[in-house]
N, C-alpha and C positions, 0 to 999 in steps of 0.2 A: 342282557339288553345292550342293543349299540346305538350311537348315533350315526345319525345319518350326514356325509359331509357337505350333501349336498345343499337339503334342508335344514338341518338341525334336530328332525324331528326323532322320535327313538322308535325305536324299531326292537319289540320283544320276539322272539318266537319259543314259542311252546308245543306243544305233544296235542295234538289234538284231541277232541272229546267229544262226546255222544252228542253233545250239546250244540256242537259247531257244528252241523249238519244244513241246517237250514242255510245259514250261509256260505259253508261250499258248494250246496248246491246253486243258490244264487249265482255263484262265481263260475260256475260248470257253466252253466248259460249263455254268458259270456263269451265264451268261445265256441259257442255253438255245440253245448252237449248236455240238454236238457235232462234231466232226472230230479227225482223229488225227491221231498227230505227224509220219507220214510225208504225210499231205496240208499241214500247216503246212510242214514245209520243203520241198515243191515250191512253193508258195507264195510263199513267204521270198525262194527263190532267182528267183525271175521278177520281184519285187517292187522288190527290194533293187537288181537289174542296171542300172534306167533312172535319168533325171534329177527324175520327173514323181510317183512314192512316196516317201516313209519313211517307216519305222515305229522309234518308240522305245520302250523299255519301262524300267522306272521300279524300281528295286532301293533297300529301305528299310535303314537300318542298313548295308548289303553284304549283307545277305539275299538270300534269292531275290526274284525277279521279282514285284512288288505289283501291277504293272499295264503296261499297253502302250496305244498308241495306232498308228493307218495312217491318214495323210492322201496327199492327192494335187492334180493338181493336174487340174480341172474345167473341162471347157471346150467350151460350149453355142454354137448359132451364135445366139442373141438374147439375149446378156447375153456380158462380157468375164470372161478366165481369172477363179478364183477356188480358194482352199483347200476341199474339201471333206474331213469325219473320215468317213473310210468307219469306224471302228472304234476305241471305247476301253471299256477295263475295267480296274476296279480289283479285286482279291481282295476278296472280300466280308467278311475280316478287315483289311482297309486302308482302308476306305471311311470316309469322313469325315477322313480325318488329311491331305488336302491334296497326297495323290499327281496325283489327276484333273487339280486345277489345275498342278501342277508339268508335267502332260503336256501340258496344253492350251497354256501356256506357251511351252513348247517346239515347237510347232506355229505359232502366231499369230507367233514368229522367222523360223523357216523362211519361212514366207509373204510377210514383209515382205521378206525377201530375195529374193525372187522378184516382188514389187512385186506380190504377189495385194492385192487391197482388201478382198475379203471373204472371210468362212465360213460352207459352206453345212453342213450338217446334218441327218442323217434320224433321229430316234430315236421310241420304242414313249412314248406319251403315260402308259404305267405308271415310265416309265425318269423318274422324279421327280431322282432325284440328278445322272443328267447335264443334263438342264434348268439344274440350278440355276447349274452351270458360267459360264454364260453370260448371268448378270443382271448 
């Protein structure tokens, strides 16, 4: 668990669960990528089975779910394995208070454990705040 320096407030992330679906998808929405909870948990559960995904999501206070992230692990035949974020959001009432990086965080771990060197990254050149993630 971390605190947050901005707020104060704490900032858990955990391994997501079958359970947290309705609320990813909620947050899928959000950025304009509608899908229902019965398609996140068939999702989840294909996702979560291997060595090569996971997805964390990011609970403020013990509140519900502020944000999630799916990384994996990428692998091209003209450049070596690397992290790629297929997917992160924060609730658009959590933005700014240091969930994103607490997820990103948690990802850039995972990857050194895995001995990935890099991360690769697709996002919408309007997506200003995830960019910033990353200076």
């Amino acid at each position: 668990m971390r605190t947050s320096s901005r707020t104060g407030q704490k900032i858990q992330v955990r391994v997501a669960r079958i359970s947290d679906a309705g609320r990813i998808a909620a947050l899928s929405e959000q950025l304009g990528y509608p899908c229902s909870s019965a398609s996140v948990r068939r999702r989840l559960r294909y996702l979560l089975e291997g060595d090569k995904n996971a997805i964390w999501v990011a609970e403020v206070d013990g509140e519900a779910v502020a944000g999630w992230i799916h990384v994996f692990v990428k692998q091209v035949l003209e450049s070596d394995r690397q992290l790629e974020i297929g997917g992160l959001i924060v609730d658009k009432s959590f933005r700014g208070r240091g969930v994103g990086k607490v997820l990103v965080e948690r990802a850039e771990r995972w990857a050194k454990a895995r001995r990935l060197r890099a991360v690769a990254t697709r996002s919408s050149r309007l997506n200003t705040p995830f960019a910033s993630l990353f200076k």
